[in-house]
C-alpha atoms as an extended CHARMM CRD file, in Angstrom:
* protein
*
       260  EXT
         1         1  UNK       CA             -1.8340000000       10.8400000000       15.3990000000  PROA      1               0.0000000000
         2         2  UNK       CA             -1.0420000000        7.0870000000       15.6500000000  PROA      2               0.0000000000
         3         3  UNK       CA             -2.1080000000        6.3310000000       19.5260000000  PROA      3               0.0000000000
         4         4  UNK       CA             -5.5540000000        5.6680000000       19.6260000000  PROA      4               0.0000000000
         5         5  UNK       CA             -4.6370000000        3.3300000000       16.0490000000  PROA      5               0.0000000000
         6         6  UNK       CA             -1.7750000000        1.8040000000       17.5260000000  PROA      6               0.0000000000
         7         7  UNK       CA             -3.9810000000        1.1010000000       21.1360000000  PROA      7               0.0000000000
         8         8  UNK       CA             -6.2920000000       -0.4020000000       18.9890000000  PROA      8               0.0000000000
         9         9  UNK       CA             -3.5120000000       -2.5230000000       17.2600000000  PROA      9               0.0000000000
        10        10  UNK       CA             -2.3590000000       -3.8740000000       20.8880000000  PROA      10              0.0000000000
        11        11  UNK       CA             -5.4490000000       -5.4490000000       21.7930000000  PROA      11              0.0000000000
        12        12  UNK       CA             -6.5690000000       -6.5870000000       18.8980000000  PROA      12              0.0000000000
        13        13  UNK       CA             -3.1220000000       -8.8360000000       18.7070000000  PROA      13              0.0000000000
        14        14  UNK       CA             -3.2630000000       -9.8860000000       22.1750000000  PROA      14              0.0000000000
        15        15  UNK       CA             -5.8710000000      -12.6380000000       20.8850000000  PROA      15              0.0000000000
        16        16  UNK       CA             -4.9110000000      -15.5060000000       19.5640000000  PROA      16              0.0000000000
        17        17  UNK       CA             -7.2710000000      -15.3560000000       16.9440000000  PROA      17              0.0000000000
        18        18  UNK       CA             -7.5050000000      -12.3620000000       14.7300000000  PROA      18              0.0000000000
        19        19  UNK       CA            -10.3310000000      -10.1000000000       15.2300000000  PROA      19              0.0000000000
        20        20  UNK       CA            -12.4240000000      -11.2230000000       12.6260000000  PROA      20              0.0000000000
        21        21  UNK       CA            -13.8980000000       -7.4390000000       12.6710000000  PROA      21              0.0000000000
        22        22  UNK       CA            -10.8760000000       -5.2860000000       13.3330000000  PROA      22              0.0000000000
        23        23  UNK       CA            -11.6810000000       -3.5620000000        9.7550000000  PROA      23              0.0000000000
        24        24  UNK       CA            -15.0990000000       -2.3400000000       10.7610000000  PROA      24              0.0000000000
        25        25  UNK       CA            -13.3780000000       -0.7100000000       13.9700000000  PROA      25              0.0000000000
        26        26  UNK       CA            -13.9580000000        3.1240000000       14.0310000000  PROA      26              0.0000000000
        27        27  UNK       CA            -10.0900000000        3.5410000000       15.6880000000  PROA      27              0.0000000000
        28        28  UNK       CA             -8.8370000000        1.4690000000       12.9280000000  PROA      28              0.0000000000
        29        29  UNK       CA            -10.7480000000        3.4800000000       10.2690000000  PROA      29              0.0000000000
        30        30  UNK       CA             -9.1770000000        6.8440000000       11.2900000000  PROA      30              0.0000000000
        31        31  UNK       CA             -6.0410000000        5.3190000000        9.5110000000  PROA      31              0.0000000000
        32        32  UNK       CA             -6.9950000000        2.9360000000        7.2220000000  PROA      32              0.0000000000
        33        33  UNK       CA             -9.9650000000        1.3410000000        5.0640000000  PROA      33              0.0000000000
        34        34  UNK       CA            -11.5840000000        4.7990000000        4.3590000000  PROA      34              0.0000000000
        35        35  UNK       CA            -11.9560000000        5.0130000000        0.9060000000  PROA      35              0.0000000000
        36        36  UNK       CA            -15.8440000000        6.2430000000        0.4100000000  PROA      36              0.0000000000
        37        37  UNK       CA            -17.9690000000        5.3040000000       -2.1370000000  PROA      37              0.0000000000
        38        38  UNK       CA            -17.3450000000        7.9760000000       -4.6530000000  PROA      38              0.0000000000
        39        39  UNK       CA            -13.7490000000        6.9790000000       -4.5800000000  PROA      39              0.0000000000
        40        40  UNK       CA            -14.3440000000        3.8290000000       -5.1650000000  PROA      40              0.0000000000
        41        41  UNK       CA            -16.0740000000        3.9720000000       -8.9330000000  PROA      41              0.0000000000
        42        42  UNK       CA            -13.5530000000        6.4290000000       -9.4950000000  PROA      42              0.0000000000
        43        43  UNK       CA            -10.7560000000        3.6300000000       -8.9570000000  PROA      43              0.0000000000
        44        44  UNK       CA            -13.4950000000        1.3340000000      -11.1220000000  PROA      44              0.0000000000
        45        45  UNK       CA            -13.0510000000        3.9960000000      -13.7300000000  PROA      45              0.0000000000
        46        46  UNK       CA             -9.1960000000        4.6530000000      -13.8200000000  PROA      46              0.0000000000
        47        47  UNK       CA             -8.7300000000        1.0120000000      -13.7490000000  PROA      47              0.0000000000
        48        48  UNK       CA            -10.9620000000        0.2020000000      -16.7610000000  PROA      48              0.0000000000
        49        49  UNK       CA             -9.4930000000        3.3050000000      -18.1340000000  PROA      49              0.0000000000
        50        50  UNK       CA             -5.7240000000        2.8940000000      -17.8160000000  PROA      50              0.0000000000
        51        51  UNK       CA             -5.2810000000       -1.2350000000      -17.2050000000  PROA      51              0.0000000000
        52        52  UNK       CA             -7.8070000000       -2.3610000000      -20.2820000000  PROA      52              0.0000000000
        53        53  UNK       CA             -6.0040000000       -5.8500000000      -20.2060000000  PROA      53              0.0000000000
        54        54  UNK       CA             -7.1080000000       -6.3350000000      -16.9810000000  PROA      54              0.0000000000
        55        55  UNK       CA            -10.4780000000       -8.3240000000      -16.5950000000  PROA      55              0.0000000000
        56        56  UNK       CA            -13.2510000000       -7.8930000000      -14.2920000000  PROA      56              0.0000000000
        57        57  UNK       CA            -13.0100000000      -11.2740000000      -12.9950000000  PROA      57              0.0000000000
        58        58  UNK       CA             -9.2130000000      -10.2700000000      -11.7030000000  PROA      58              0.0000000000
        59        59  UNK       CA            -10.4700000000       -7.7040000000       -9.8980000000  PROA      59              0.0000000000
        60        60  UNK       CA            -13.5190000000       -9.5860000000       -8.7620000000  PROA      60              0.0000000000
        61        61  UNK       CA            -11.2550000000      -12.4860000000       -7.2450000000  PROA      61              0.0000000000
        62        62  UNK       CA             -8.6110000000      -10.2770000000       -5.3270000000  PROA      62              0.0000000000
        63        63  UNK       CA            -11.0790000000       -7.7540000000       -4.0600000000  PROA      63              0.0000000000
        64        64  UNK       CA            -13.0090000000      -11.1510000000       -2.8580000000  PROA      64              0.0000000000
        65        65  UNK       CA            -10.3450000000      -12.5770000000       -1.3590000000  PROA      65              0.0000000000
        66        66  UNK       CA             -9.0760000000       -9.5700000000        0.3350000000  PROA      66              0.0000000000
        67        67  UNK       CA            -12.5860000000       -8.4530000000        1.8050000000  PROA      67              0.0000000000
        68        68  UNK       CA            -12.8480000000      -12.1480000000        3.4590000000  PROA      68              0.0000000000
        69        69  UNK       CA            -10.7060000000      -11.3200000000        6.6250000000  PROA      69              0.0000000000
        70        70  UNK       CA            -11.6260000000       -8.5090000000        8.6470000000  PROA      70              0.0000000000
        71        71  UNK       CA            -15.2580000000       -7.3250000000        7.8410000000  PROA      71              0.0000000000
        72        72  UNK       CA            -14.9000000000       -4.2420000000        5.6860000000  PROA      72              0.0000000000
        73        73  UNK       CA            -17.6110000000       -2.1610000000        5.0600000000  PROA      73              0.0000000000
        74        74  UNK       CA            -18.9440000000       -2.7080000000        1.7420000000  PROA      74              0.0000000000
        75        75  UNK       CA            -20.2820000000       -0.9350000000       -1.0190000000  PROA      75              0.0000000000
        76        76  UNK       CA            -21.6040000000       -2.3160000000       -4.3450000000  PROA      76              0.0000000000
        77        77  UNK       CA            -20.5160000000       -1.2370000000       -6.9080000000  PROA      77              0.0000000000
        78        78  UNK       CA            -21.1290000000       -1.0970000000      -10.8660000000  PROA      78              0.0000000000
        79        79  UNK       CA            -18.5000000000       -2.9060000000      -13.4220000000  PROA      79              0.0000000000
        80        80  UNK       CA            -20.6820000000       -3.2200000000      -16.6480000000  PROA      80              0.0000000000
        81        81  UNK       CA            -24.2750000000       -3.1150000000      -16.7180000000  PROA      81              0.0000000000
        82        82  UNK       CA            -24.1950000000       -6.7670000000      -15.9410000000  PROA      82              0.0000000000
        83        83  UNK       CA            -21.1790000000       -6.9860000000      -13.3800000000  PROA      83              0.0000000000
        84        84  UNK       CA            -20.7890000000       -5.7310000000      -10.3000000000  PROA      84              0.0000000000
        85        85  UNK       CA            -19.2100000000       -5.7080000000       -7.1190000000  PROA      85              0.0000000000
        86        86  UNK       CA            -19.7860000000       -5.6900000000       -3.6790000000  PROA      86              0.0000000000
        87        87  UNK       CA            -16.6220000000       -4.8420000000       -1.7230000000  PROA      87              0.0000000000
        88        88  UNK       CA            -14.7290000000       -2.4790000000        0.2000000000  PROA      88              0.0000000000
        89        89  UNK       CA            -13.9230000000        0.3070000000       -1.9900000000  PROA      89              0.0000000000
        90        90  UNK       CA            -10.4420000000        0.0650000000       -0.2880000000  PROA      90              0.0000000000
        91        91  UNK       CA             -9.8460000000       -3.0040000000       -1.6980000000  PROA      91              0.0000000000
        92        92  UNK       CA            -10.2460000000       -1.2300000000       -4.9850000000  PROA      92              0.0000000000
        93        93  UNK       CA             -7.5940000000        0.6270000000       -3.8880000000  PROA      93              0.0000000000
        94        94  UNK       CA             -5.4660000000       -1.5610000000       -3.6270000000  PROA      94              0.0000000000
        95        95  UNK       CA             -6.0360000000       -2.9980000000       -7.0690000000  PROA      95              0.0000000000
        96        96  UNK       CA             -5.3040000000       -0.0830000000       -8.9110000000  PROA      96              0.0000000000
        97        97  UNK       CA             -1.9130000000        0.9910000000       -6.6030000000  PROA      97              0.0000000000
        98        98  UNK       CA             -1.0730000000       -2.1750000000       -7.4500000000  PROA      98              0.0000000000
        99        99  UNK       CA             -1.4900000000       -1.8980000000      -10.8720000000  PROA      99              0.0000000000
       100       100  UNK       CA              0.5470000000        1.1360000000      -10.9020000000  PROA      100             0.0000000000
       101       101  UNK       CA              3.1780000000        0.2270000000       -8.9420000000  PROA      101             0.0000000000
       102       102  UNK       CA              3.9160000000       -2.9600000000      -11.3380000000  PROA      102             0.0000000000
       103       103  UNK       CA              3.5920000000       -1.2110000000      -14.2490000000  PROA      103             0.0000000000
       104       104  UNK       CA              6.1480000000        1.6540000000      -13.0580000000  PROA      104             0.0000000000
       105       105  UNK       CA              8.0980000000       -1.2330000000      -11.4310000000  PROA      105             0.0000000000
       106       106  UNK       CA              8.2090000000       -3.3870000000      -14.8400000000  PROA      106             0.0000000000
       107       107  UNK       CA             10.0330000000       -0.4900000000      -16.6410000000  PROA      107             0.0000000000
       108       108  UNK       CA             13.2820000000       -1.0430000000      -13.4540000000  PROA      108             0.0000000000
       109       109  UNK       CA             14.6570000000       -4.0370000000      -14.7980000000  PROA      109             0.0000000000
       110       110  UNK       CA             17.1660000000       -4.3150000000      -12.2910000000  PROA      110             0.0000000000
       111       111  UNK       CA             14.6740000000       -4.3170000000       -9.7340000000  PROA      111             0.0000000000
       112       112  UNK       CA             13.5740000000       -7.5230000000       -8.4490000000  PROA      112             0.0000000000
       113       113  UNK       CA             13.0180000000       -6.5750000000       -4.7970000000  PROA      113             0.0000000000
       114       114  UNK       CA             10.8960000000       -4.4860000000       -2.8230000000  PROA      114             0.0000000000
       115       115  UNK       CA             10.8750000000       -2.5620000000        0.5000000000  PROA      115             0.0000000000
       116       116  UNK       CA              7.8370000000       -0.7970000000        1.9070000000  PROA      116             0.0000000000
       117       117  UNK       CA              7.7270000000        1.5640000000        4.7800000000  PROA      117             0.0000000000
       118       118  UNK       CA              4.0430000000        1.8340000000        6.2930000000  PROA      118             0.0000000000
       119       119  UNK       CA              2.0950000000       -0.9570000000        5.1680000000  PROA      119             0.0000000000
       120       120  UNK       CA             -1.5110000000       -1.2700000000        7.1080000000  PROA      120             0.0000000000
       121       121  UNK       CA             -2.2400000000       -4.8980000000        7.5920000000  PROA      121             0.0000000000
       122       122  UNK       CA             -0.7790000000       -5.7500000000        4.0230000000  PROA      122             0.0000000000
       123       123  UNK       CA             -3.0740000000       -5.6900000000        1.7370000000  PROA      123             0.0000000000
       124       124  UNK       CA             -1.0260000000       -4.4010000000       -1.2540000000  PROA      124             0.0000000000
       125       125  UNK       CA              1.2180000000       -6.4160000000       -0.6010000000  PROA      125             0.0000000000
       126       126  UNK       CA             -1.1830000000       -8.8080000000       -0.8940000000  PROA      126             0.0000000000
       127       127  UNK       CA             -2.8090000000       -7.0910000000       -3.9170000000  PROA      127             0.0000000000
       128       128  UNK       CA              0.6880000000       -6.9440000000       -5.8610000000  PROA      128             0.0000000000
       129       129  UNK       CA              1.0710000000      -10.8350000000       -5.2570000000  PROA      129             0.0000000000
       130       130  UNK       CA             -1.9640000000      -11.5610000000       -7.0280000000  PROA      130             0.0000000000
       131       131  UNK       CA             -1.2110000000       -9.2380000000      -10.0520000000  PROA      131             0.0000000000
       132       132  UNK       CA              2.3980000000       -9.7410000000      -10.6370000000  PROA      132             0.0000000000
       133       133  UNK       CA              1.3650000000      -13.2270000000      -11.2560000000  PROA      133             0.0000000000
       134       134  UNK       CA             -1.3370000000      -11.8230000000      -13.6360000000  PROA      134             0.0000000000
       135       135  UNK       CA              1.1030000000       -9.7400000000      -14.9740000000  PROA      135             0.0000000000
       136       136  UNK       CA              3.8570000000      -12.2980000000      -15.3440000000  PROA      136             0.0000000000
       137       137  UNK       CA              6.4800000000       -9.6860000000      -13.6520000000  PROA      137             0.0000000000
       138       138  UNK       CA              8.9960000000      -11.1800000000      -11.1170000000  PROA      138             0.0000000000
       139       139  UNK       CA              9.4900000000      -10.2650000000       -7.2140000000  PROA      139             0.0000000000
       140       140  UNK       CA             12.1210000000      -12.2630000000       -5.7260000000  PROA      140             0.0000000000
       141       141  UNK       CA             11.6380000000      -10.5500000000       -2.0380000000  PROA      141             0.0000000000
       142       142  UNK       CA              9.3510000000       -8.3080000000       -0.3210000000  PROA      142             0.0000000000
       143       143  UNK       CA             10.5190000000       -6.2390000000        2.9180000000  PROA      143             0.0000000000
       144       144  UNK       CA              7.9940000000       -4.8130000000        5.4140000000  PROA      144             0.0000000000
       145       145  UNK       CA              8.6740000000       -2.4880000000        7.3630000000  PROA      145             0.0000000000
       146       146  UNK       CA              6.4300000000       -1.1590000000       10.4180000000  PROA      146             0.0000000000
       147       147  UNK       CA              5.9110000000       -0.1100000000       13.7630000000  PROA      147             0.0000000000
       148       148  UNK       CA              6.2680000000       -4.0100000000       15.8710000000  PROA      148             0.0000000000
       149       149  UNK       CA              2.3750000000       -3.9510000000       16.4250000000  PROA      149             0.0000000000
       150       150  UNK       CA              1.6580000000       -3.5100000000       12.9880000000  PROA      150             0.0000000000
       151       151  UNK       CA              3.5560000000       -5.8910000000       11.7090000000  PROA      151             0.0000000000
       152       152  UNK       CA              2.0670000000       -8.8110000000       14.0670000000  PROA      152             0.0000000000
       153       153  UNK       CA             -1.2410000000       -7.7010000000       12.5200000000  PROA      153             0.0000000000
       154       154  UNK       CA              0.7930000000       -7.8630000000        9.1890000000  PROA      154             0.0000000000
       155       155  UNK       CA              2.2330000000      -11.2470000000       10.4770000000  PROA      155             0.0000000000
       156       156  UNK       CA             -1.3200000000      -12.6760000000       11.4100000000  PROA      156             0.0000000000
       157       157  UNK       CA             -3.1030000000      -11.2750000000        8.5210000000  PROA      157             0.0000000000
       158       158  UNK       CA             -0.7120000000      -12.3570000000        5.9530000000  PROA      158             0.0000000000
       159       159  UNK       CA             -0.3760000000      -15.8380000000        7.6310000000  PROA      159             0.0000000000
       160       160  UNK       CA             -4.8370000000      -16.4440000000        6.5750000000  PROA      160             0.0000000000
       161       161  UNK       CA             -3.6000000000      -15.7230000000        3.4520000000  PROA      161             0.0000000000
       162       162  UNK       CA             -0.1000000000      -17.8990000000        2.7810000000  PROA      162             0.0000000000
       163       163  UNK       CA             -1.9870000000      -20.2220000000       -0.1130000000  PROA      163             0.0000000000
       164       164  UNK       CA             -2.3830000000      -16.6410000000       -2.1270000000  PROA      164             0.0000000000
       165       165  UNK       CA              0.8160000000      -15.7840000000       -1.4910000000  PROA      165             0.0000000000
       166       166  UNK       CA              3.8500000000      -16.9480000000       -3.7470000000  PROA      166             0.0000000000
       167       167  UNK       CA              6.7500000000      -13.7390000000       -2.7690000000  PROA      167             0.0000000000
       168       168  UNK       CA              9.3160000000      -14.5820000000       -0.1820000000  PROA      168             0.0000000000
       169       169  UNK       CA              9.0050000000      -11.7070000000        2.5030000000  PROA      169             0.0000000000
       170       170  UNK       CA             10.1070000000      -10.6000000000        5.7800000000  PROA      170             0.0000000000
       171       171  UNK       CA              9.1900000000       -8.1780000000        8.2120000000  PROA      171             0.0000000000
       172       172  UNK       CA             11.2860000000       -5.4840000000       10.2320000000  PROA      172             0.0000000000
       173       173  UNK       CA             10.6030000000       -3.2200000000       12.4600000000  PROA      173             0.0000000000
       174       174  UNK       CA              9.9870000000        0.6370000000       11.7100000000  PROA      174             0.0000000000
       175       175  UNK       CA             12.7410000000        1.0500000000       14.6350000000  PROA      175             0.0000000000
       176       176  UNK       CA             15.4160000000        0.1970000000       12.8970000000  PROA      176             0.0000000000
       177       177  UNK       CA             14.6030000000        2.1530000000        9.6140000000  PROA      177             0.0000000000
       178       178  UNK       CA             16.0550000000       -0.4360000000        7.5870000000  PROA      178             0.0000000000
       179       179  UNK       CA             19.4430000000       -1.0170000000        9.0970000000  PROA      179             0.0000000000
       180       180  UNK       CA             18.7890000000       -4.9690000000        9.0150000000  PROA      180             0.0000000000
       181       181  UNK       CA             18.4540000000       -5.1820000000        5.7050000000  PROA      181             0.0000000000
       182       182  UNK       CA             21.3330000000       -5.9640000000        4.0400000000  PROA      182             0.0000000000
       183       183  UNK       CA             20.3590000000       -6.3920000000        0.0200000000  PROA      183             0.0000000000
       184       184  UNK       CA             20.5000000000       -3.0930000000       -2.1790000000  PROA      184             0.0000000000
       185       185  UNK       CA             19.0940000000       -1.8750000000       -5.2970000000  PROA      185             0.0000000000
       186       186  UNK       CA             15.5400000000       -1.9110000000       -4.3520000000  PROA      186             0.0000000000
       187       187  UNK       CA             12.7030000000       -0.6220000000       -5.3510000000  PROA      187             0.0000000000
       188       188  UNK       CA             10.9270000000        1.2110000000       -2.2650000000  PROA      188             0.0000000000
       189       189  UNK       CA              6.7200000000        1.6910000000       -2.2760000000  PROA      189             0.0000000000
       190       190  UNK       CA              5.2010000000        4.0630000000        1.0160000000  PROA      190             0.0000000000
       191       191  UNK       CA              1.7750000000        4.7910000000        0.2310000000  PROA      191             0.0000000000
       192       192  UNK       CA              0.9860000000        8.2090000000        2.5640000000  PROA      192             0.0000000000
       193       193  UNK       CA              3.4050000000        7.2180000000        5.1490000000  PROA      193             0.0000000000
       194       194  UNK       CA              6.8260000000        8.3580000000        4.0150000000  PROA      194             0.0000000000
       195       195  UNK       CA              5.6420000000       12.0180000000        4.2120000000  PROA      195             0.0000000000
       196       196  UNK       CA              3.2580000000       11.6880000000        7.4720000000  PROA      196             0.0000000000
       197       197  UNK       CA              5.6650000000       10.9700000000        9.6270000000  PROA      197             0.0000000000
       198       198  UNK       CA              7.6960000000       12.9730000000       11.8650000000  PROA      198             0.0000000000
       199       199  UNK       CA             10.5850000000       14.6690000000        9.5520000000  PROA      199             0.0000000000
       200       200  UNK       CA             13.3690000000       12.9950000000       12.1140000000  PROA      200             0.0000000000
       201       201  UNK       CA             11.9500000000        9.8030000000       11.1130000000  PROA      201             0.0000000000
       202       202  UNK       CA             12.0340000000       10.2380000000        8.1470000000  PROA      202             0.0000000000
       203       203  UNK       CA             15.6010000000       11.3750000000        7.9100000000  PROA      203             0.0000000000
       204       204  UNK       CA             17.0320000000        8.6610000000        9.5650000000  PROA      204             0.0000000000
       205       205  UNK       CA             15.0150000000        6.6720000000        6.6480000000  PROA      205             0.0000000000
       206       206  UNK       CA             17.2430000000        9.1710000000        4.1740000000  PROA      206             0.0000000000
       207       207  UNK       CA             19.9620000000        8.3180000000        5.7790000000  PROA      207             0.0000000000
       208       208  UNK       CA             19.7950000000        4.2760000000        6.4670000000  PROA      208             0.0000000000
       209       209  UNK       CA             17.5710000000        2.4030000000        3.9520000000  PROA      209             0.0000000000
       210       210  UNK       CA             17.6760000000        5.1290000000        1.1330000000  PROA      210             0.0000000000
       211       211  UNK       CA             21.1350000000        4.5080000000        0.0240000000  PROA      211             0.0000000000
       212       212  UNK       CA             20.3680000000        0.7780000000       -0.5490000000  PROA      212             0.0000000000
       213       213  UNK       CA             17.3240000000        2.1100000000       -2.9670000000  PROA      213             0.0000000000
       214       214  UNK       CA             17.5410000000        2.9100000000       -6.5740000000  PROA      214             0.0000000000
       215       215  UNK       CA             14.1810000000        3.2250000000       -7.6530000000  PROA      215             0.0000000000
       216       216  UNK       CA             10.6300000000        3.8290000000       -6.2530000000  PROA      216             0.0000000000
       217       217  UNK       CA              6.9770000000        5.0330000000       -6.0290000000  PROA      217             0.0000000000
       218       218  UNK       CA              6.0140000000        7.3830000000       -3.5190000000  PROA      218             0.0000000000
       219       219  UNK       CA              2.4330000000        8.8780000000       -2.4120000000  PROA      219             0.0000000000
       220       220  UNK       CA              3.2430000000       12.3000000000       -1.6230000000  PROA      220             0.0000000000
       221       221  UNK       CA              0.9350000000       13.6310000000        1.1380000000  PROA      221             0.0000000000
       222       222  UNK       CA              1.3900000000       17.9010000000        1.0490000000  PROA      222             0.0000000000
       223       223  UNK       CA             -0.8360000000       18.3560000000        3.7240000000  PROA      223             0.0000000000
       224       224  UNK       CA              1.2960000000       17.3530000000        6.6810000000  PROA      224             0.0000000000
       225       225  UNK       CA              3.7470000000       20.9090000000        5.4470000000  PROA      225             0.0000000000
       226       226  UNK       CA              6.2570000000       19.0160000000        2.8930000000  PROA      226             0.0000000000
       227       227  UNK       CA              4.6460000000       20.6370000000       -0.3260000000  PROA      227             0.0000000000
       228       228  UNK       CA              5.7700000000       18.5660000000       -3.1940000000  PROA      228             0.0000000000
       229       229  UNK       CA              8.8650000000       20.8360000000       -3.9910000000  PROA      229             0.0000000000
       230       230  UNK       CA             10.5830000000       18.7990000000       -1.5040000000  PROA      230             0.0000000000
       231       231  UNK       CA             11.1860000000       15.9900000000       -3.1340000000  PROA      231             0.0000000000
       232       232  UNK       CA             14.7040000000       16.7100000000       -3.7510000000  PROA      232             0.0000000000
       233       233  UNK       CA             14.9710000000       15.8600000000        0.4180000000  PROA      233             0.0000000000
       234       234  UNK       CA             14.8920000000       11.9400000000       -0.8790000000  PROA      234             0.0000000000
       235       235  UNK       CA             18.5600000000       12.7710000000       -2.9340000000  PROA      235             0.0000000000
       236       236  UNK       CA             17.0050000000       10.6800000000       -5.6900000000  PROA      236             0.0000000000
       237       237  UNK       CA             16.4230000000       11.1050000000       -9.4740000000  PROA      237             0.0000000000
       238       238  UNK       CA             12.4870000000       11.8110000000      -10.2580000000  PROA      238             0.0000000000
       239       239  UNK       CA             11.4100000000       10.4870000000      -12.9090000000  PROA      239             0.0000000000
       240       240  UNK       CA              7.8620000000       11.9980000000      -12.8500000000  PROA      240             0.0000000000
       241       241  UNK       CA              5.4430000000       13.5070000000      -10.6420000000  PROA      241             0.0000000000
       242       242  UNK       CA              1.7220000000       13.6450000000      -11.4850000000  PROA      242             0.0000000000
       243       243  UNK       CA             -1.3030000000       14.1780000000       -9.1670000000  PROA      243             0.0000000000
       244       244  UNK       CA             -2.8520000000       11.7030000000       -7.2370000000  PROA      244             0.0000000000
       245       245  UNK       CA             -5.3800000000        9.5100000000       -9.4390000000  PROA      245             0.0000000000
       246       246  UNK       CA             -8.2330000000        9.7340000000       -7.9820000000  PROA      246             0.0000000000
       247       247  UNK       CA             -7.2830000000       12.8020000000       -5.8430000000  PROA      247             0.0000000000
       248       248  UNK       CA             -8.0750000000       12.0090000000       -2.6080000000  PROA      248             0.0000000000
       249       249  UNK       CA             -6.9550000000       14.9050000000       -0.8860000000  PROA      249             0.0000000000
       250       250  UNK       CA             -8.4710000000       18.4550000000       -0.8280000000  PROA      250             0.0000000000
       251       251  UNK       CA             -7.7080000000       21.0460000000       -3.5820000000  PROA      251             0.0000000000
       252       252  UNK       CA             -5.2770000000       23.4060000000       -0.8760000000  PROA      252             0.0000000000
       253       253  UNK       CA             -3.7060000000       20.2670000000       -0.3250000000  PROA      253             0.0000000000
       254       254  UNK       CA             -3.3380000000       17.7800000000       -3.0610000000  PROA      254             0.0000000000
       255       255  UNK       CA             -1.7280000000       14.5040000000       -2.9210000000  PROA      255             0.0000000000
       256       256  UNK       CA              1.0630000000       13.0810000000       -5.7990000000  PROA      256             0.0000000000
       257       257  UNK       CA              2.3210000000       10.0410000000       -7.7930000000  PROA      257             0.0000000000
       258       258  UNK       CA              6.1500000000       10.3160000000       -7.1070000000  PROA      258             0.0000000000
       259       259  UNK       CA              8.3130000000        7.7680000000       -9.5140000000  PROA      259             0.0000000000
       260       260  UNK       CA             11.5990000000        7.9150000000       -8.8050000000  PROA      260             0.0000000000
């Protein structure tokens, strides 16, 4: 599933420079940056919808600053019938994940850091830097955790951005599933990864970086044969479980919100 992604990955970190492109890639796309259009001004809709505090010029700003590096494919899109947006509707994405994730988060008050398994080239991590600040909420570290070449992407892409970014975080290899990472009581995010990958993997996640977690927000993928019964397999208490907003998975095979 990964190899032609993660080929892609190794050349396009071999340069010193980052691939000023590498989000228009067709390899790349298979994985990541895919949201369509329709998707998009449903994201528009749920975040005018659910997050009325926040302002179109917030969005505008991160979705600007996101879209910079990489050459997305754009789409433009409707705000108001005066504002709109040209962007990559996966940027929108990552606004409203964000959005939900700190809002869910918020509610943890023990929770001050983070861990995230399967994070792309970091752009919600970038996204929930720029709206915890908006939303005044506190991170005091961020872990990421990915296969080595994704985190030098991660590394490089993260690096453009360092004047955006005011969370301490480090990141750790996907090999290790955790081990390294010696603080507990964290709040873990994995957006479609956790239940992709191969079900040893994810055990030995279960096993080594679970126990140090205490709360958490999962997208639950059912289409890859763990239906969303199974989320008993994490040995955690869920708090709620509601479908995917916008569903971006088929009707046979529906994606959730998992708060735990």
């Amino acid at each position: 599933m990964y190899d032609k992604y993660l080929d892609f990955i190794s050349k396009l970190i071999d340069n010193n420079k980052l691939d000023m492109n590498f989000k228009h890639n067709v390899e790349y796309n298979s994985i990541l940056e895919h949201v369509n259009f329709q998707q998009g001004n449903e994201y528009i809709d749920f975040i005018k919808l659910l997050f009325p505090d926040i302002k179109f010029e917030n969005v505008e700003e991160f979705v600007l600053m996101n879209d910079k590096i990489g050459s997305p494919k754009k789409e433009n899109f409707m705000w108001s019938n005066e504002e709109f947006l040209s962007c990559s509707p996966t940027s929108l994405r990552y606004v409203f994940h964000s959005l939900v994730i700190l809002k869910y988060y918020a509610t943890n008050s023990s929770n001050t850091k983070i861990v995230e398994i399967g994070c792309g080239y970091g752009g919600l991590f970038l996204g929930l830097c720029y709206f915890s600040k908006i939303l005044n909420t506190k991170i005091d570290h961020y872990y990421l955790i990915d296969l080595p070449e994704i985190c030098s992407l991660i590394r490089k892409y993260l690096e453009i951005h360092n004047e955006n970014i005011q969370i301490p975080y480090t990141l750790h290899s996907a090999y290790n599933y955790g081990s390294e990472i010696n603080d507990d009581n964290l709040f873990l995010i994995s957006n479609y990864c956790f239940t992709e990958i191969a079900a040893e993997i994810r055990n030995k996640y279960i096993s080594i970086l679970f126990p140090k977690i205490s709360n958490g927000f999962i997208i639950w993928q059912t289409v890859f044969n763990l239906p969303i019964s199974e989320t008993k397999i994490i040995c955690k208490n869920i708090n709620k479980i509601e479908e995917e907003l916008p569903q971006t998975a088929s009707i046979q095979n529906k994606n959730f919100f998992v708060y735990f």
